[in-house]
C-alpha positions in Angstrom: -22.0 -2.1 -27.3 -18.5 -1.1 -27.9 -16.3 -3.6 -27.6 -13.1 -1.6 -27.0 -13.8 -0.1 -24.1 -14.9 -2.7 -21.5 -15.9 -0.5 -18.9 -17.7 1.3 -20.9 -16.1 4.8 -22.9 -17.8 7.1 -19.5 -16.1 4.9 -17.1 -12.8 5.1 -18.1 -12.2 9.3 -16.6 -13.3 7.7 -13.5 -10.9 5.0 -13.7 -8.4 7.5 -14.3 -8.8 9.5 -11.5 -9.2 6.6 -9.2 -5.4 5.5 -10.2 -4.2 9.0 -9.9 -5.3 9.0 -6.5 -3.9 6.3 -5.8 -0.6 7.0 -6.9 -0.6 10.2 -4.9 -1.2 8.2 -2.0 1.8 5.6 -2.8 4.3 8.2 -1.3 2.3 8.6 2.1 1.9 4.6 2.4 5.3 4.3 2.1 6.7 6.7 4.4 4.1 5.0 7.3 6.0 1.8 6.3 9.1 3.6 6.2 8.3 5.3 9.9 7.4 1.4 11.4 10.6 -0.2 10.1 13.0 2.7 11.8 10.8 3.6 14.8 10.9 1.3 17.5 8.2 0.0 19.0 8.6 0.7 22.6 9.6 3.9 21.8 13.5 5.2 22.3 15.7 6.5 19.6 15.5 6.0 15.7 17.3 2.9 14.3 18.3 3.2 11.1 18.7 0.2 9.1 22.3 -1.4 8.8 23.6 -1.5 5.2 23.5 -5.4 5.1 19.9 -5.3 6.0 18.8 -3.5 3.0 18.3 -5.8 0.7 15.7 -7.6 2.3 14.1 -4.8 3.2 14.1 -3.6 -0.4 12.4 -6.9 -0.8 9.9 -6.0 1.7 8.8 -2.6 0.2 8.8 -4.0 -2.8 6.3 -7.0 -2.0 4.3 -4.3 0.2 3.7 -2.2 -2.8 2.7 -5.0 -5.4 0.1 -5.7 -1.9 -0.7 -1.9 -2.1 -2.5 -2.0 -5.4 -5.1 -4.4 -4.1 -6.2 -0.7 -3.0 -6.9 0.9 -6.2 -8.4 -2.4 -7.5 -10.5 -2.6 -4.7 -11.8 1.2 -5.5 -12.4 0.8 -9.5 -14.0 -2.3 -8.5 -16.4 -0.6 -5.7 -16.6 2.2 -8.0 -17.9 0.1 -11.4 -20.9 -1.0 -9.0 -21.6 2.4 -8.4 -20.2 2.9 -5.0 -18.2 6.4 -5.4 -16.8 8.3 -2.4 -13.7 9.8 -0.6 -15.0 7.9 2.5 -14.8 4.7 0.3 -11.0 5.8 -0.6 -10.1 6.4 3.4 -11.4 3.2 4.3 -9.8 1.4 1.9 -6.1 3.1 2.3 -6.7 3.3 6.1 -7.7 -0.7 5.8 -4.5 -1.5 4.0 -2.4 0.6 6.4 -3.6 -1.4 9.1 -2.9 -4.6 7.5 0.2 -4.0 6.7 1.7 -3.1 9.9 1.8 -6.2 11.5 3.2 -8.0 7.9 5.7 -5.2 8.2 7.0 -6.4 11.3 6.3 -10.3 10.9 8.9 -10.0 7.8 11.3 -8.1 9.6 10.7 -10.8 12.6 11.3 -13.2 10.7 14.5 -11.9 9.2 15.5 -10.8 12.2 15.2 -14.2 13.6 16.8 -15.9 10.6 20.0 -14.0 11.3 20.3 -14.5 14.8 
C-alpha cells in the first residue's frame, strides 16, 4: 500500500476532474445567487444593491461559497464509494441551489431587518 497517496495513486485523476467541475460550475452558482439578491421576488424591476449594502453582502457570497464546496466534497466522497455519474453531479449542484435560496434571502432578511 502506498502510503502517499491515500486515495489510492488511480483515484486521484478522478479527484481531479471532480474539482475541475466543480470549479466550472462556481461561476453559474454564483450568478443564480447573484440573480436572487437583485431580482425581486414578486417580480417588478431589478434592484440593484446600494453601495452601503455591499459589504454584507460580500459577506454573504463569501459564506455561500465556503457552503458551496460541501458540493465537491460530497461528489469525491460519493465517487470514492464507487458511485460515478453526471446525474450524481446535477443532483448534488441542483441540491445545493435549492438550499441556498432561502439562506440567501434569510441573511438578506435579516440584514434587512437589522437596519430598519
Amino acid at each position: 500500500m502506498n502510503r502517499g497517496a491515500p486515495f489510492g495513486s488511480g483515484f486521484l485523476p478522478i479527484l481531479r476532474s471532480i474539482l475541475i467541475r466543480w470549479e466550472r460550475m462556481r461561476i453559474l452558482y454564483n450568478l443564480i445567487l447573484i440573480a436572487i439578491v437583485i431580482v425581486p421576488v414578486g417580480g417588478g424591476p431589478v434592484e440593484l444593491p446600494e453601495l452601503a449594502d455591499l459589504p454584507i453582502l460580500a459577506v454573504g457570497a463569501v459564506l455561500a461559497n465556503l457552503c458551496y464546496l460541501a458540493g465537491p466534497a460530497a461528489e469525491s466522497y460519493l465517487a470514492w464509494l464507487g458511485l460515478k455519474s453526471r446525474w450524481v453531479t446535477l443532483a448534488l449542484f441542483a441540491g445545493g441551489v435549492l438550499v441556498s435560496f432561502p439562506l440567501v434571502y434569510m441573511f438578506g432578511i435579516a440584514y434587512v431587518l437589522s437596519n430598519s
